[in-house]
C-alpha positions in Angstrom: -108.4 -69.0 -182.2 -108.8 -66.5 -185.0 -108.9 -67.4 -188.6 -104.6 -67.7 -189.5 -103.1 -68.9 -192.0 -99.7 -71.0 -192.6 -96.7 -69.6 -193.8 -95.9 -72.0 -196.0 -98.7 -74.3 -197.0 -101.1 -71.8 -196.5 -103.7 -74.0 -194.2 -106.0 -72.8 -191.2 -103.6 -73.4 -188.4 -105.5 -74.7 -185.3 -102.9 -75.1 -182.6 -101.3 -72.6 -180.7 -97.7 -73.6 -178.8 -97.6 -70.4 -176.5 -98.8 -66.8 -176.0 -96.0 -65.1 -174.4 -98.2 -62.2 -174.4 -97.1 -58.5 -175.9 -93.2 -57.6 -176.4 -90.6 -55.6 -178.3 -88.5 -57.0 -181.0 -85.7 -58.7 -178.9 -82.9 -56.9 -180.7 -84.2 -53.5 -180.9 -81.9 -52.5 -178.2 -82.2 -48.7 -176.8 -80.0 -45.9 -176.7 -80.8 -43.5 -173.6 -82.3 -40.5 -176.1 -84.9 -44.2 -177.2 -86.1 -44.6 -173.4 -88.2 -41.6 -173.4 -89.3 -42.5 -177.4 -91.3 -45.7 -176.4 -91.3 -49.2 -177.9 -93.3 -51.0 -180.8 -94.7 -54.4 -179.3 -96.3 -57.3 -180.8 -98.0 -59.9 -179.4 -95.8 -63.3 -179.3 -97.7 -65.8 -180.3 -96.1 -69.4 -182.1 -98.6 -71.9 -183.6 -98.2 -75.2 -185.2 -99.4 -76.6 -188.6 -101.7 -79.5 -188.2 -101.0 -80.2 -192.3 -96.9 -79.5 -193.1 -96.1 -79.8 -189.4 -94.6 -75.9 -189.3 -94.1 -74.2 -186.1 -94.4 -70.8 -186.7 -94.8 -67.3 -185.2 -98.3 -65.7 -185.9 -97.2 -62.0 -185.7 -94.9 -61.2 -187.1 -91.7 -57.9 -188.1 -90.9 -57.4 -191.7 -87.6 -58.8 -192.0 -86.0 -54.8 -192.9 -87.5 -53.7 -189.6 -85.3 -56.5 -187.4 -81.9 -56.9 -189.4 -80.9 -53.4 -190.0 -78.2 -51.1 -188.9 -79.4 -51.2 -185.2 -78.8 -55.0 -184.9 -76.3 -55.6 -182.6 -75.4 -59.5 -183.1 -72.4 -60.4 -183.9 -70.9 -64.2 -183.6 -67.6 -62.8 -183.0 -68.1 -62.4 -179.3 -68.8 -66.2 -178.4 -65.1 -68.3 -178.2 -66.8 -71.0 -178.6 -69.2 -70.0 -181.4 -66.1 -69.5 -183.3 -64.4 -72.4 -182.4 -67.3 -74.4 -183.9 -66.9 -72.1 -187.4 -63.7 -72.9 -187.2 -64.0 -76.7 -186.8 -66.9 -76.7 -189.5 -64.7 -75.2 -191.9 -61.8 -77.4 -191.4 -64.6 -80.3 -191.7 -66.3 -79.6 -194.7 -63.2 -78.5 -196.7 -62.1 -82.8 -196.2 -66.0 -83.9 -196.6 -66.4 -82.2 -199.8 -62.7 -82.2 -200.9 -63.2 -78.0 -201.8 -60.5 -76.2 -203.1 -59.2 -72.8 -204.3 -61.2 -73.3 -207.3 -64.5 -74.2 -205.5 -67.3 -71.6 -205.0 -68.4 -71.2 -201.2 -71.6 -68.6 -200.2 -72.9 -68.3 -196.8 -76.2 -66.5 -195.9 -76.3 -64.2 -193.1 -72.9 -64.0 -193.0 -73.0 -61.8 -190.4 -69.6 -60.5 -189.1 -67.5 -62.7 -191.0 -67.1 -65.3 -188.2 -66.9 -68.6 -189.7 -66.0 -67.3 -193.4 -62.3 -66.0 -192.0 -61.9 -69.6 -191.8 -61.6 -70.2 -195.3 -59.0 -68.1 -195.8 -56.2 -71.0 -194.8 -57.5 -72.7 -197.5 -56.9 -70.2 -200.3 -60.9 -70.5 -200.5 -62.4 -66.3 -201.3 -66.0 -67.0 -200.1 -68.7 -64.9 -200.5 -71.4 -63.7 -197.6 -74.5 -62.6 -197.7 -75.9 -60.1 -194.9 -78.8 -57.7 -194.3 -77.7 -55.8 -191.5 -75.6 -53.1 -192.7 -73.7 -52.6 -189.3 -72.6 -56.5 -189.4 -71.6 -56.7 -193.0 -69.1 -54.1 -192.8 -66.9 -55.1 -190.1 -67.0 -58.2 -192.2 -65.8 -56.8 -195.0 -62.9 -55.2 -192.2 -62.1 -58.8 -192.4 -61.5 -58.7 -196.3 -64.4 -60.7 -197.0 -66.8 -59.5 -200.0 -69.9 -59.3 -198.8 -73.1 -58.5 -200.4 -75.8 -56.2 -198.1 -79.0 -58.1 -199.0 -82.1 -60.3 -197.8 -82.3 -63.8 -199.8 -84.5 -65.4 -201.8 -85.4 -66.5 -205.3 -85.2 -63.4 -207.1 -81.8 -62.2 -205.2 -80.6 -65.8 -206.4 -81.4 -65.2 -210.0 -79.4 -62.1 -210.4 -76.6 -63.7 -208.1 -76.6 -66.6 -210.6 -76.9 -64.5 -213.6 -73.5 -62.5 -212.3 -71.6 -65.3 -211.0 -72.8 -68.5 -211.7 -73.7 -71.2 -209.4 -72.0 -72.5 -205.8 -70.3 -75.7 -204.7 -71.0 -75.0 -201.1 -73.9 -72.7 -199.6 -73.9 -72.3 -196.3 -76.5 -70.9 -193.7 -75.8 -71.2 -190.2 -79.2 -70.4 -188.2 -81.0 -68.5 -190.6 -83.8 -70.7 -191.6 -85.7 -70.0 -188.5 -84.9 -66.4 -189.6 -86.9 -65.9 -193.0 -90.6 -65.1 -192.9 -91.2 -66.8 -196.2 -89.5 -70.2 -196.4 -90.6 -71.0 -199.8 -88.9 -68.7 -201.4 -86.1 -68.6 -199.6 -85.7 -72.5 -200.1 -86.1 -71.7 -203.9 -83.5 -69.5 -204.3 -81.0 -71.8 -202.4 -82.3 -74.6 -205.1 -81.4 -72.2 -208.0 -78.6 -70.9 -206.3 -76.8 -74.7 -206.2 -73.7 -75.8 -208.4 -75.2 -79.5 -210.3 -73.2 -81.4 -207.4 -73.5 -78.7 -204.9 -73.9 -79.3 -201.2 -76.1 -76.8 -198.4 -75.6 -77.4 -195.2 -77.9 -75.7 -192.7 -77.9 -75.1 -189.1 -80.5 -74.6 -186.5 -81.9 -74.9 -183.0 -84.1 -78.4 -183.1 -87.8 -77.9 -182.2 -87.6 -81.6 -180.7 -85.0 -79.8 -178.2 -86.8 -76.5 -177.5 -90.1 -78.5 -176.3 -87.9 -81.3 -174.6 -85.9 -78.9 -172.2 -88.5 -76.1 -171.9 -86.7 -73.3 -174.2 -89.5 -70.9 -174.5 -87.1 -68.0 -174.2 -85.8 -69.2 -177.8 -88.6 -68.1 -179.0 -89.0 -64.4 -180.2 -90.3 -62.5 -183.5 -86.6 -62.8 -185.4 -87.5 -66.5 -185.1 -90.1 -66.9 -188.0 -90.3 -70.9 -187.9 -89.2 -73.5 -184.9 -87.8 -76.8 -187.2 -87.7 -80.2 -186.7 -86.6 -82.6 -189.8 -90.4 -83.2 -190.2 -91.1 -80.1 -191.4 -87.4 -79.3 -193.2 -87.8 -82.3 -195.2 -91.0 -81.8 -196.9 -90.3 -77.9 -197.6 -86.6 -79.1 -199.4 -88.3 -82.1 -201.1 -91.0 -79.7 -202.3 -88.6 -77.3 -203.9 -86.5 -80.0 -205.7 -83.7 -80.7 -203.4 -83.4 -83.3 -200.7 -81.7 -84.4 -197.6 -78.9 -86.5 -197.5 -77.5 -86.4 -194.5 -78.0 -84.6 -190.7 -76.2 -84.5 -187.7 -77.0 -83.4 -184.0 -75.0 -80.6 -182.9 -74.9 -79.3 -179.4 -74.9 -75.4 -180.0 -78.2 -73.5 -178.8 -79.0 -76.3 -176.9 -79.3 -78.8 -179.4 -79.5 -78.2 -182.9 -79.4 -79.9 -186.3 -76.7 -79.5 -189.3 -78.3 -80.8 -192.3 -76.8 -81.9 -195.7 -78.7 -81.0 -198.6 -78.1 -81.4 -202.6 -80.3 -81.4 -205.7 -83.3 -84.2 -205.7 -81.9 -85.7 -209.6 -78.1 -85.7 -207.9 -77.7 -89.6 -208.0 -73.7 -89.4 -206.6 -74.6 -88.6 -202.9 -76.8 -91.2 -200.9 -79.2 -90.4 -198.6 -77.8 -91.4 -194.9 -80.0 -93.4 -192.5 -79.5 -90.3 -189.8 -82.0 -88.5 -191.8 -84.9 -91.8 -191.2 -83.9 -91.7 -187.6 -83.9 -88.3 -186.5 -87.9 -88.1 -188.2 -88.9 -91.5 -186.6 -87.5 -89.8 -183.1 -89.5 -86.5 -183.8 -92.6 -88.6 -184.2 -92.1 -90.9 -181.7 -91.7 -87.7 -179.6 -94.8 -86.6 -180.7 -94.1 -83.9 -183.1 -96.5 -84.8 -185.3 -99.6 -83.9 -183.4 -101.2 -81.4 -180.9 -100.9 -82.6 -178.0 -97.3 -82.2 -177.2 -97.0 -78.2 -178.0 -100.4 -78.0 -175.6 -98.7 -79.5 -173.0 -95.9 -77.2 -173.3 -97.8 -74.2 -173.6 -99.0 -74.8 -169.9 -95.4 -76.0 -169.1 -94.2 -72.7 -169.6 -97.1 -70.8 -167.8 -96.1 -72.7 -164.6 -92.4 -71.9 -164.8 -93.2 -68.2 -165.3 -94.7 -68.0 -161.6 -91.5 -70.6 -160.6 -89.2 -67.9 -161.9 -91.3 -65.3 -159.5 -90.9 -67.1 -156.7 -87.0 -67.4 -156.4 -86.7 -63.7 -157.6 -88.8 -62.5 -154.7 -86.6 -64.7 -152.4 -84.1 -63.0 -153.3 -85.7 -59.4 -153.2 -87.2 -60.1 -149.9 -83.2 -61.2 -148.7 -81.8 -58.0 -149.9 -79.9 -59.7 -152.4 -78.4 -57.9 -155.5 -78.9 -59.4 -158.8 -77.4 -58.6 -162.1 -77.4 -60.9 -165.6 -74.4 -61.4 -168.1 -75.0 -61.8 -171.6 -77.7 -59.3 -173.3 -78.6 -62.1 -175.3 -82.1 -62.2 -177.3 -82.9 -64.6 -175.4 -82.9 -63.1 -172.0 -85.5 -60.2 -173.5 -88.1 -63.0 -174.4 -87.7 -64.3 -170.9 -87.7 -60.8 -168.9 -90.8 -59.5 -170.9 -93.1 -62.1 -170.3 -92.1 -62.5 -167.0 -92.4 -58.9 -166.1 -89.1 -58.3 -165.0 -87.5 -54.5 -165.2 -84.3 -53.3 -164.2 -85.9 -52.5 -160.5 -85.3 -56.8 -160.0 -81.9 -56.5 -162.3 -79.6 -54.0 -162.0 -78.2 -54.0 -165.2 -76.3 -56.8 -167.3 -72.8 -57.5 -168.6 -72.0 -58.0 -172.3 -68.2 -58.3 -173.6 -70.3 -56.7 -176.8 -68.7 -53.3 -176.8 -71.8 -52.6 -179.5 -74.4 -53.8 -176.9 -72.7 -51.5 -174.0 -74.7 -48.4 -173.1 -77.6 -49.5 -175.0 -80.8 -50.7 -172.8 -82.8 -53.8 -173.3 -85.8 -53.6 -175.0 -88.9 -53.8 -172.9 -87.6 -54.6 -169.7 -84.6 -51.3 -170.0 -82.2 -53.2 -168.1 -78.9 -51.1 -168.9 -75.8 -53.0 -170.6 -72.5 -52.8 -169.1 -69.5 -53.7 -169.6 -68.0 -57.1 -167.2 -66.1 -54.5 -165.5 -68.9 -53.3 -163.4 -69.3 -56.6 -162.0 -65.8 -56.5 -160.0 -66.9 -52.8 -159.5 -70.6 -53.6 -157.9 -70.0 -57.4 -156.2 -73.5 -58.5 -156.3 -74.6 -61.6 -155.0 -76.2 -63.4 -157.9 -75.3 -63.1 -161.3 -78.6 -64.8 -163.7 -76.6 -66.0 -167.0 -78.7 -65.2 -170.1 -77.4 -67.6 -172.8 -77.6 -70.7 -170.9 -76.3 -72.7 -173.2 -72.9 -71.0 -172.7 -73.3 -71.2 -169.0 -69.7 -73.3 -168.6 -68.4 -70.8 -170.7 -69.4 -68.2 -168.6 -68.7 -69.7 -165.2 -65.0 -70.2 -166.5 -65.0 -66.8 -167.7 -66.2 -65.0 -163.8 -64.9 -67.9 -161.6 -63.5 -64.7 -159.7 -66.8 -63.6 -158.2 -66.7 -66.5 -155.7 -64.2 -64.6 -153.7 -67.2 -62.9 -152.5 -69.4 -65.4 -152.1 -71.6 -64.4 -155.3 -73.9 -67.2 -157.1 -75.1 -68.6 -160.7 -78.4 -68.7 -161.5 -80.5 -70.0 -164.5 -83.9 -69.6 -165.3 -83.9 -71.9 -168.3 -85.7 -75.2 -168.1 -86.0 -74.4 -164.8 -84.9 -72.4 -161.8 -81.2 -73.8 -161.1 -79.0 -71.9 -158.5 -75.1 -72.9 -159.0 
C-alpha cells in the first residue's frame, strides 16, 4: 500500500477494507445532453486506522463537488423514512422536555423531512443544508434554512448571530464530512451548557456483518462504529451518554451526546455494551475488514452468475429505486443498462436522469405496468418490504424480487 494518511489522527494507515475499483460519484446523476460529456471517476478505495480505529475512504470528492444543486436526494420520498422523523420528533420533544422556547438545529437538513415535525410543537427549528436544490423546497416548507457546509468556523458565526442550541441534530451526516474534526468542533461550540446531539448513522459492525459493500461510496467519508465515535467526541470535549440501535439502513446507531463538564446527564451502560460488542466482533483489528474485502470479491462473480441465468433465459430485468447504493453495486460489478433496462424511482427529480457509470435510465413506476418484466432487482434493500407492498401487483404476471445485497436472494 502507498504511503496514506488518516483523516483524523493523521497516522500511516496500513489496512485496506476493499478496492471497489474506479467509479463515478454515486449521485452525479446524468441528464441525456451529460451521456455524450463523459464522467469523472475515482478509484474506491476504504481503509482502516490501525491507531483511532477510523474506517475511511482513501480518495476522496471535495464536499462542493457532491452536495450541490445536482444532488437529487431527498428523504421525502421514503414513507417510512418519514415515519421514523416523525417518531424521533415526537420522542425527543418528551426525552428532553423541549418547548416553544427551546433552540433546535439540524445539519443536512435536507428537504425539510423530519424538521416539519416540529411544527406541532410550536418549536421554529433551524436547518442546515449544502445542496442548494434540497434547501429550497425546504424552505417551501416554511422552514429557515441556511445554504451552507458545517464546521467550526460556520459554528462561530452561527453562535455569534444566534447564540447556542438545546438540541442539534444530524441524521446520517457524519459519515458525510471529509474532516471529522472540525466538524465535531463546531457541534461542541455550537451546544447550549445542557444541550443534547443526537446523531444517526449506518453501524460499521452492521455493514461488515451482512456484507453491505454497496453502502459504501465516495459521499461516505468515514464507516463508524462507537469505537471510533467515542474517542473523536471525547477528544473534542463532549461525550457520549447514551446510544441506541436503530434498524434504518440496515442497522444503524442514534447516539446521545452532551458537553464532557455536564454533570446532570449520566452516561448509560448501552454505550459500554455496544463498544465491548464491536470488539468482541473484532473491530479493533485487521483481520476482520481483510476477510471482508475477499468476502465481497466472491459475491461480485455470485452476482454474475444469477444475472447470466437470467440473460441466457431471455428474461427481462429492470431495478426500482435509483438509490446511491445501487450505483456502487452496478459499477463494480460491471453492470450497464444492456443487463437492466432501466429503473423505477417515485423521485420525480431522479426521472429522466441516467445513473452514473452504469447509464441505466430512470423512469417513472409507471413503466413497470407498461413493460411487465420478469424480475424486478430492488436497490434499497433495506426498504425491500416496503417495496414489495408497494408493486404486489406485478405478480399477476408472474414477475420476481431479487436482491443482490448480502447475497443473491430471489423472492
Amino acid at each position: 500500500m502507498e504511503k496514506i494518511k488518516c483523516r483524523y489522527c493523521g497516522e500511516e494507515l496500513h489496512t485496506y477494507m476493499v478496492d471497489l475499483g474506479l467509479s463515478p460519484l454515486s449521485n452525479d446523476y446524468l441528464t441525456e445532453d451529460d451521456i455524450e460529456k463523459g464522467q469523472h471517476e475515482l478509484p474506491l478505495r476504504t481503509c482502516y486506522c490501525d491507531h483511532c480505529k477510523l474506517v475511511q475512504v482513501v480518495n476522496f470528492e471535495a464536499p462542493d463537488g457532491v452536495f450541490n444543486r445536482n444532488y437529487k436526494y431527498y428523504s421525502s420520498f421514503s414513507a417510512s423514512w418519514l415515519k421514523h422523523s416523525e417518531q424521533y420528533v415526537d420522542y425527543i420533544v418528551d426525552r428532553l422536555g423541549l418547548d416553544k422556547d427551546s433552540k433546535v438545529m439540524e445539519i443536512a437538513s435536507n428537504d425539510g423531512y423530519l424538521l416539519q415535525f416540529f411544527g406541532k410543537y410550536d418549536i421554529k427549528p433551524l436547518g442546515i443544508e449544502p445542496s442548494t436544490s434540497t434547501a429550497d423546497v425546504a424552505r417551501k416548507k416554511g422552514i429557515e434554512t441556511i445554504d451552507s457546509f458545517f464546521g467550526e468556523e460556520f459554528a462561530k458565526r452561527l453562535v455569534s448571530e444566534r447564540k447556542t442550541y438545546d438540541l442539534i441534530i444530524g441524521n446520517n451526516v457524519l459519515a458525510h464530512v471529509p474532516y471529522i474534526d472540525d466538524f465535531v468542533k463546531g457541534l461542541k461550540t455550537s451546544l447550549s451548557e445542557q444541550g443534547t446531539i443526537t446523531m444517526e448513522f449506518p453501524h460499521l459492525l452492521n455493514l461488515i456483518k451482512y456484507k453491505q459493500f454497496d453502502t459504501i461510496y465516495h459521499e461516505h467519508f468515514s464507516y463508524l462504529d462507537l469505537l471510533a465515535v467515542n474517542r473523536i467526541f471525547g477528544d473534542n470535549g463532549l461525550k457520549l451518554y447514551d446510544v441506541q440501535k436503530l434498524e434504518t439502513h440496515g442497522g444503524s446507531l442514534r447516539i446521545f451526546a452532551a458537553h464532557a463538564e455536564n454533570t446532570k446527564v449520566q452516561v448509560s451502560s448501552a454505550v459500554k455494551d455496544i463498544i465491548d460488542e464491536e470488539t468482541e466482533f473484532g473491530l479493533d483489528s485487521p483481520r476482520i475488514f481483510e476477510e471482508f474485502g475477499r468476502y465481497v470479491q466472491n459475491l461480485k462473480f455470485s452476482i454474475w452468475n444469477k444475472i447470466t441465468e437470467l440473460k441466457k433465459e431471455d428474461k427481462t430485468i429492470v431495478g426500482y429505486g435509483a438509490a446511491a447504493k445501487g450505483n456502487t453495486l452496478f459499477n463494480f460489478c460491471g453492470i450497464k443498462n444492456d443487463v437492466i433496462s432501466y429503473v423505477a424511482d417515485m423521485n420525480p427529480y431522479k426521472q429522466n436522469l441516467h445513473l452514473p457509470g452504469s447509464l441505466i435510465p430512470i423512469v417513472s413506476p409507471d413503466k413497470i405496468k407498461e413493460t411487465k418484466p420478469d424480475y424486478i432487482v430492488i436497490i434499497p434493500w433495506n426498504l425491500k418490504q416496503e417495496i414489495m407492498q408497494q408493486l404486489e401487483y406485478v405478480r399477476e404476471w408472474g414477475c420476481k424480487f431479487v436482491t443482490f445485497m448480502p447475497e443473491v436472494q430471489e423472492y
